[in-house]
DRENTIGU-943133 format. One record per residue (C-alpha): residue in three letters; x, z, y. Coordinates in nm, 4 decimals, padded with zeros to 6 digits. Example, Ala and Ser with C-alpha at 12.3 -4.5 7.8 and 13.67 -1.06 7.14 Angstrom:
DRENTIGU-943133
{'Ala'; {01.2300; 00.7800; -00.4500}}
{'Ser'; {01.3670; 00.7140; -00.1060}}
end
This chain:
DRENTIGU-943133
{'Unk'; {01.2262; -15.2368; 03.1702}}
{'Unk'; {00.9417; -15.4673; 03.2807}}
{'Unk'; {00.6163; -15.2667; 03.3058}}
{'Unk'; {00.2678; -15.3084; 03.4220}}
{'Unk'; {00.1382; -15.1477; 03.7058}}
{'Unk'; {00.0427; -14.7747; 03.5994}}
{'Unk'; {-00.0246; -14.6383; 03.9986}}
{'Unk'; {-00.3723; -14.5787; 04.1603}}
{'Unk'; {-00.6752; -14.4516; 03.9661}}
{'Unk'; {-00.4409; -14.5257; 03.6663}}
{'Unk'; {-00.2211; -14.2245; 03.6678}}
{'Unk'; {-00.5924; -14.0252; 03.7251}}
{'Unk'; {-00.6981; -14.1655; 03.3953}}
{'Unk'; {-00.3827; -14.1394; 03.2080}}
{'Unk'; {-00.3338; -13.7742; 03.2930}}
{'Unk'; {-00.6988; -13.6849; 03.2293}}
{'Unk'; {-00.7662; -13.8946; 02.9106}}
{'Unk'; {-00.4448; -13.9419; 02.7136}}
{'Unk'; {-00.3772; -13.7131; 02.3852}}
{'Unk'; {-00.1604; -13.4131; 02.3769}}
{'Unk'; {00.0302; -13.3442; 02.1204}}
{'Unk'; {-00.0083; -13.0838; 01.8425}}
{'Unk'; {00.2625; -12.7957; 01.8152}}
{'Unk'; {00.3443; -12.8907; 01.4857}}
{'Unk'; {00.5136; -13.2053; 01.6267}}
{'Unk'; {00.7083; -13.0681; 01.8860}}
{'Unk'; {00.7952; -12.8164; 01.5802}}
{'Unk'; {00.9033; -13.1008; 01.4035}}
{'Unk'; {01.1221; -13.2272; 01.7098}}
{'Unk'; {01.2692; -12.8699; 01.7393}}
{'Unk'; {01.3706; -12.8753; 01.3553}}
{'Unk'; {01.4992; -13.2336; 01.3885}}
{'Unk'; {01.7204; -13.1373; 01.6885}}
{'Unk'; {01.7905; -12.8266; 01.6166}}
{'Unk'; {01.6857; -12.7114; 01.9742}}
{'Unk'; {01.7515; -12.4253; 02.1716}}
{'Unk'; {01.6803; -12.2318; 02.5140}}
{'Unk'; {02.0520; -12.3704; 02.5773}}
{'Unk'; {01.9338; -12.7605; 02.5639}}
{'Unk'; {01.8154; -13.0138; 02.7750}}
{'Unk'; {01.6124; -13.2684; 02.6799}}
{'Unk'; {01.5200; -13.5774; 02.8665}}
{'Unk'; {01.1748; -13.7848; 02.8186}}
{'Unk'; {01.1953; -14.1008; 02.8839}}
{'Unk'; {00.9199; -14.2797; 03.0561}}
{'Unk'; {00.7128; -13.9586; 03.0422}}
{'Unk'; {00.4290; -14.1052; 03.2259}}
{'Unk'; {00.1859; -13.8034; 03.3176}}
{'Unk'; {00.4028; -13.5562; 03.1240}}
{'Unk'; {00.1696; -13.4588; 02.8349}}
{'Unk'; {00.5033; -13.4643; 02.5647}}
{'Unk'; {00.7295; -13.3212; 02.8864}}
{'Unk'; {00.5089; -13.0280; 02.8957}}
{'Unk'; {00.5013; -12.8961; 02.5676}}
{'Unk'; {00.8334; -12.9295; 02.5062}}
{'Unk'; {00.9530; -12.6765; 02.7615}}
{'Unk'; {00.8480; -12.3804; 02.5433}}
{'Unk'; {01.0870; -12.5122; 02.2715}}
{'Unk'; {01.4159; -12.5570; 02.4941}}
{'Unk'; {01.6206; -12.4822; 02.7650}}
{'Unk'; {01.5129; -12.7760; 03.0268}}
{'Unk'; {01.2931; -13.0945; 03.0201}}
{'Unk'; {01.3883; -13.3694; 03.2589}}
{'Unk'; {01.0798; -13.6530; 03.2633}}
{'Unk'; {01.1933; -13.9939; 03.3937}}
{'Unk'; {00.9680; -14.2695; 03.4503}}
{'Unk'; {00.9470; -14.5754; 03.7117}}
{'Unk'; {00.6007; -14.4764; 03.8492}}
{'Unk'; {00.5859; -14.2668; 04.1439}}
{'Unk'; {00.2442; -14.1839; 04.0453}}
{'Unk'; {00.2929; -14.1017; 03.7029}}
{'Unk'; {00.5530; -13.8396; 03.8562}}
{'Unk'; {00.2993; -13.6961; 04.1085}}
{'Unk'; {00.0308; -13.6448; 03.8532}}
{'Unk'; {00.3047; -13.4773; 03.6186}}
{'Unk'; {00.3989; -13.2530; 03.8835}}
{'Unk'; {00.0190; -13.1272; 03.9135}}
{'Unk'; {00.0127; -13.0670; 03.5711}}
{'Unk'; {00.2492; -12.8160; 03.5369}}
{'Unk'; {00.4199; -12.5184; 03.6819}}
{'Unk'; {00.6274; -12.4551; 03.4373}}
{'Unk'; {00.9967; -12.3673; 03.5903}}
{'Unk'; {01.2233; -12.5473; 03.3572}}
{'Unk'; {01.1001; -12.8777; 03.3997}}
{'Unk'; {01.2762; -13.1456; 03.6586}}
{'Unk'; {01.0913; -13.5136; 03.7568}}
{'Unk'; {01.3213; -13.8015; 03.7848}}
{'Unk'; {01.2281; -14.1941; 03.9445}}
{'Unk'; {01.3967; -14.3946; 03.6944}}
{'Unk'; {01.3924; -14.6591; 03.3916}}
{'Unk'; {01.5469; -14.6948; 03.0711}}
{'Unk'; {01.7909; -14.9062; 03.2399}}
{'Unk'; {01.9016; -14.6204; 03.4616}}
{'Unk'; {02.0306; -14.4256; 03.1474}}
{'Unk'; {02.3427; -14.4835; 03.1950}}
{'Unk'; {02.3875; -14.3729; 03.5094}}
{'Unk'; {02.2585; -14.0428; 03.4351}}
{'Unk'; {02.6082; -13.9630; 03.3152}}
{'Unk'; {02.7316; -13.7690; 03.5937}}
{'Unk'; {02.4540; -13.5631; 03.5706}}
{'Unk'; {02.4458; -13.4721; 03.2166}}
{'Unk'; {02.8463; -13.5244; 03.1165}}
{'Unk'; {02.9517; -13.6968; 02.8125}}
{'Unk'; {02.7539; -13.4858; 02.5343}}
{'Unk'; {02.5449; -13.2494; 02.6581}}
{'Unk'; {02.1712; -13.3810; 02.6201}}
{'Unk'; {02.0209; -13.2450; 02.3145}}
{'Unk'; {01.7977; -13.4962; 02.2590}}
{'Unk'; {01.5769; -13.8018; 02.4309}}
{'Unk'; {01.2266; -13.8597; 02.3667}}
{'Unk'; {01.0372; -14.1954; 02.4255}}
{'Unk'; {00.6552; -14.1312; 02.3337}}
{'Unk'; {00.4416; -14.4787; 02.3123}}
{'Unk'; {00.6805; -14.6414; 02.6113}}
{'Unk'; {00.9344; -14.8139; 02.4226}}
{'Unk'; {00.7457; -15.1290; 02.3691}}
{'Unk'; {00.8094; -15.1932; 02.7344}}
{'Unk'; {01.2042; -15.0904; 02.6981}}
{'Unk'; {01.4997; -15.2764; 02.5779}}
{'Unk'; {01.5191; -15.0855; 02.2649}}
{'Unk'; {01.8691; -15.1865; 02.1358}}
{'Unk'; {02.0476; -15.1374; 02.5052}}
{'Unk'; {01.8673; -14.7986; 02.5412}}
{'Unk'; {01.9195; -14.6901; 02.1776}}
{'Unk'; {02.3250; -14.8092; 02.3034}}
{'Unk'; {02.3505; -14.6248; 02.6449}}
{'Unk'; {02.1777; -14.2720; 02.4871}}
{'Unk'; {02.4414; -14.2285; 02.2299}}
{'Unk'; {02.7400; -14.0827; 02.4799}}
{'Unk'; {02.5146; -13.8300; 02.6624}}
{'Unk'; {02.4399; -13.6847; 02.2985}}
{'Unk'; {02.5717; -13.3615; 02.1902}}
{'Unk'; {02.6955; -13.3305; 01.8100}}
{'Unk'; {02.3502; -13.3257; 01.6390}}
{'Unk'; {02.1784; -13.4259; 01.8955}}
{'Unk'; {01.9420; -13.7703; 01.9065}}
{'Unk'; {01.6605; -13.9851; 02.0057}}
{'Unk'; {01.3321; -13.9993; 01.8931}}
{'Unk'; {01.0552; -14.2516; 01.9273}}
{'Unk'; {00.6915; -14.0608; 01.9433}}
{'Unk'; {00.3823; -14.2372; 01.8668}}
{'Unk'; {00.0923; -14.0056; 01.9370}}
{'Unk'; {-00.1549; -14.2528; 01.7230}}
{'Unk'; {-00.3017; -14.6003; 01.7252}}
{'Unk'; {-00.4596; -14.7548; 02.0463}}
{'Unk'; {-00.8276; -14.6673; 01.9999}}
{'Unk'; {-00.9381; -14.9853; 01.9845}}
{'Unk'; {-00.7008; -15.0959; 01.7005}}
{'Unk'; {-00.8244; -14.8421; 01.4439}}
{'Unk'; {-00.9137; -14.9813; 01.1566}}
{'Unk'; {-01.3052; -14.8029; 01.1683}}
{'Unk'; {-01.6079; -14.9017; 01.2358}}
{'Unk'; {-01.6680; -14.7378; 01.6011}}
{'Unk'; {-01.2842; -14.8982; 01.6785}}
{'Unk'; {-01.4088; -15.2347; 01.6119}}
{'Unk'; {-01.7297; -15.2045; 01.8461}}
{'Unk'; {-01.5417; -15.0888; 02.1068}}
{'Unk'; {-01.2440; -15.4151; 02.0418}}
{'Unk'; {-01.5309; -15.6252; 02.1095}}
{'Unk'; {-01.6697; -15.4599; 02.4103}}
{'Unk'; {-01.3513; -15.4666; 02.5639}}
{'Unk'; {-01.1990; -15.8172; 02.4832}}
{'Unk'; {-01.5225; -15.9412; 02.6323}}
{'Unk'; {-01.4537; -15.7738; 02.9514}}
{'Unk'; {-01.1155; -15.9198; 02.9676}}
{'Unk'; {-01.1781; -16.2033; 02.8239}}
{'Unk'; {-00.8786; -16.2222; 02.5807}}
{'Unk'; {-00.8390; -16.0500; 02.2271}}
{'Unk'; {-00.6845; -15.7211; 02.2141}}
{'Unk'; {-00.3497; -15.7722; 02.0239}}
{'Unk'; {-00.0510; -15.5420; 02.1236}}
{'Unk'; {00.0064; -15.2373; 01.9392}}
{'Unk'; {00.2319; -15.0524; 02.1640}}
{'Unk'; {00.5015; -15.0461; 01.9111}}
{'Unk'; {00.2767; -14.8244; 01.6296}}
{'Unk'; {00.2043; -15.0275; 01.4038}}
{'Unk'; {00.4940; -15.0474; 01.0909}}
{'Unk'; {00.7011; -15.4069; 01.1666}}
{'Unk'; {00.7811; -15.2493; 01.4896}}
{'Unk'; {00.8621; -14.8864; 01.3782}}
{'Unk'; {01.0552; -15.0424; 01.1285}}
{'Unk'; {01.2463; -15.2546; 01.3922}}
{'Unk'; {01.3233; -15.0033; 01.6045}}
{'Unk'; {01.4774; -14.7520; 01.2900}}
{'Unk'; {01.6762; -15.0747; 01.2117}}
{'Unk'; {01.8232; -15.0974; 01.5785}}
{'Unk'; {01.8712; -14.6705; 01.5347}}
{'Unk'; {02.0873; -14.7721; 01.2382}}
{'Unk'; {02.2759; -15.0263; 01.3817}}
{'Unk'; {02.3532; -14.7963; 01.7025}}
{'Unk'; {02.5036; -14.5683; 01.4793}}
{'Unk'; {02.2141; -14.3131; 01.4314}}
{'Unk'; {02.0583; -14.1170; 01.1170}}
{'Unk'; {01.7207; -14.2185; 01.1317}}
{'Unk'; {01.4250; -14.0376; 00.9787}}
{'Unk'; {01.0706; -14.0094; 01.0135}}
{'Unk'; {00.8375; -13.7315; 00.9892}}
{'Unk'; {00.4553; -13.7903; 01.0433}}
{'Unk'; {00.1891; -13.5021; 01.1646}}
{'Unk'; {-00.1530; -13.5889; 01.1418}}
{'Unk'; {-00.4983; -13.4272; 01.2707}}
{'Unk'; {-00.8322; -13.5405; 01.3369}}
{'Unk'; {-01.0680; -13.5098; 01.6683}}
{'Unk'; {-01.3397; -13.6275; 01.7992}}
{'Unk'; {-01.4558; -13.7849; 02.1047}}
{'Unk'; {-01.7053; -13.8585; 02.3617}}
{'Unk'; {-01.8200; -14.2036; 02.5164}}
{'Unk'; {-01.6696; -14.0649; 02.8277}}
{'Unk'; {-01.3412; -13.9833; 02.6718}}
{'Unk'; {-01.3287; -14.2882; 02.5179}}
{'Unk'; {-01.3522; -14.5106; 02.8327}}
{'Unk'; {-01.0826; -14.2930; 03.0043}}
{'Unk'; {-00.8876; -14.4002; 02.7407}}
{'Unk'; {-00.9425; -14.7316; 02.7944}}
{'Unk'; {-00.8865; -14.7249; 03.1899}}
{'Unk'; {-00.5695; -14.5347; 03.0939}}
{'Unk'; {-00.4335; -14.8926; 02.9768}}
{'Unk'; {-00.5147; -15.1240; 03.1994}}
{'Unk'; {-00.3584; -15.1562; 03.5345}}
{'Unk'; {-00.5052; -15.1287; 03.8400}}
{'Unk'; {-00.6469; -15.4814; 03.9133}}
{'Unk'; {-00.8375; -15.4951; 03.5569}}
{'Unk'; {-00.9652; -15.1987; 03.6322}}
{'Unk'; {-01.3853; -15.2400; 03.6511}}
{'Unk'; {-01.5088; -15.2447; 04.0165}}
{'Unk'; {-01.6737; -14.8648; 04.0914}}
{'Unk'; {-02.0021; -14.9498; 04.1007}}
{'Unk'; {-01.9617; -15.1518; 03.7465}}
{'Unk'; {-01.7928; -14.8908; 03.5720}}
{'Unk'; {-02.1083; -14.7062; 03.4651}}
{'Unk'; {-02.2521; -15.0639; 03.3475}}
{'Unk'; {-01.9483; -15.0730; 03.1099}}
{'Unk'; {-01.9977; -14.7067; 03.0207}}
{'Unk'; {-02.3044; -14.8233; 02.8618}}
{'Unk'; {-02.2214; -15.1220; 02.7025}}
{'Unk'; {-01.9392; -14.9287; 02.5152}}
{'Unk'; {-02.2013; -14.6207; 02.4609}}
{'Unk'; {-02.4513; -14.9014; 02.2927}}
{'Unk'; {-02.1849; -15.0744; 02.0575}}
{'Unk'; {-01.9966; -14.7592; 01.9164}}
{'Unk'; {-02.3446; -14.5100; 01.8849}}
{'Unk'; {-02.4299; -14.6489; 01.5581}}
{'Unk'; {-02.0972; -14.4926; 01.4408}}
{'Unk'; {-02.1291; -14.1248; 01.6137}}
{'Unk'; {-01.9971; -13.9013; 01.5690}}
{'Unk'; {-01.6967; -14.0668; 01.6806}}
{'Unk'; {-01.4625; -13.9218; 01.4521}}
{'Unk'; {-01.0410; -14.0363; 01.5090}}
{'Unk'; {-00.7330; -13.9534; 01.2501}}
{'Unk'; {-00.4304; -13.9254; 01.4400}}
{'Unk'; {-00.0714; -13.9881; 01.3009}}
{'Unk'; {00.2012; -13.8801; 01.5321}}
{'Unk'; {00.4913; -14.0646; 01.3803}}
{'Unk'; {00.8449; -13.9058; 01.4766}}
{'Unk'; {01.1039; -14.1320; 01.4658}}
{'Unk'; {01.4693; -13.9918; 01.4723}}
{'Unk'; {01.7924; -14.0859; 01.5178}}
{'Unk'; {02.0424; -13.8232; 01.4637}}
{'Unk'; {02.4349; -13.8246; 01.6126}}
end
């Protein structure tokens, strides 16, 4: 798993400005898994734990794994909650989880917008033997990157932003279809039944919220300098307020692969 830096003021951004999710999709990842106060479930690069967190009221345990020690630091100040456990670790250190698990006992794994940075086909592999019997893997996308929507207030802000960095703004994080489609190809091919259920809902955000969002996904050296963050503030204020209210449709696509 080769990853960017995601320590620092990063973490502070990512746990403050990155979307929860809706019940109805951790609903839909109950239903899928057929979960249950016995289960444990492992997420898998859980960053600041927003997807770790709501899924402890719908089973047993939540493990969330990620190779940032600050990711796991703000996740542990997020929560109280008793039946969650915080593991240093990559999607190459699956396997090596077996001890801890046994052969079939995990109910499921979750990966929400992290598998871009993952060896999908090894992972998708090395998951399958800690499974239990209707059991799986699913691949969360909580949504586009903001400045990838295909809007009007989307496209001001793509602009702001490449300028800053001085490069176009190309990656999709793995939501967009050719790569969903890849990676239910590579479900198949493990041996999986793969389906996908979508939930969708609509908020809207603030100039401030926005930014936060954008800070959340860059690592700490691209990060703007203190005293020029409010100057960027306003340039992104400027370009999207012809657009306000800055309204966003959300699809959270569930990918699943089913033992």
């Amino acid at each position: 798993m080769t990853t960017p830096a995601f320590g620092g003021e990063v973490s502070e951004f990512y746990q403050r400005f990155r979307r929860g999710y809706p019940p109805e999709a951790v609903d839909e990842l109950a239903a899928a898994f057929t979960l249950t106060r016995d289960d444990v479930v492992l997420d898998l690069g859980c960053g600041t734990g927003q997807l770790t967190r709501v899924l402890t009221a719908r089973t047993g345990a939540v493990l969330g794994m990620d190779p940032e020690p600050a990711m796991l630091a703000r996740a542990r100040q997020a929560t109280s909650a008793p039946n969650v456990g915080r593991l240093l670790g990559a999607d190459t250190d699956v396997s090596a989880l077996s001890p801890l698990f046994g052969h079939g006992r995990l109910a499921a794994v979750t990966v929400a917008r992290a598998l871009h940075w993952m060896d999908h086909e090894r992972l998708f592999s090395a998951v399958r033997p800690l499974l239990r019997p209707g059991g799986g893997i699913a691949v969360v996308t909580n949504g586009e990157p903001l400045w990838l929507q295909d809007t009007a207030w989307p496209a001001a802000l793509r602009d702001v932003v490449s300028a800053y960095l001085g490069t176009p703004l190309r990656s999709t994080c793995g939501t967009d279809t050719a790569s969903q489609e890849r990676y239910a190809a590579a479900l198949s091919a493990a041996g999986y039944a793969v389906d996908q259920r979508v939930v969708e809902y609509a908020t809207t955000l603030t100039v401030e919220e926005i930014v936060g969002g954008v800070f959340s996904a860059m690592s700490p050296g691209r990060l703007p300098a203190l005293d020029a963050r409010p100057a960027f503030t306003d340039r992104v204020r400027a370009a999207v307020a012809p657009h306000a209210p800055l309204r966003e449709a959300v699809r959270v696509r569930l990918l699943t692969g089913t033992r």
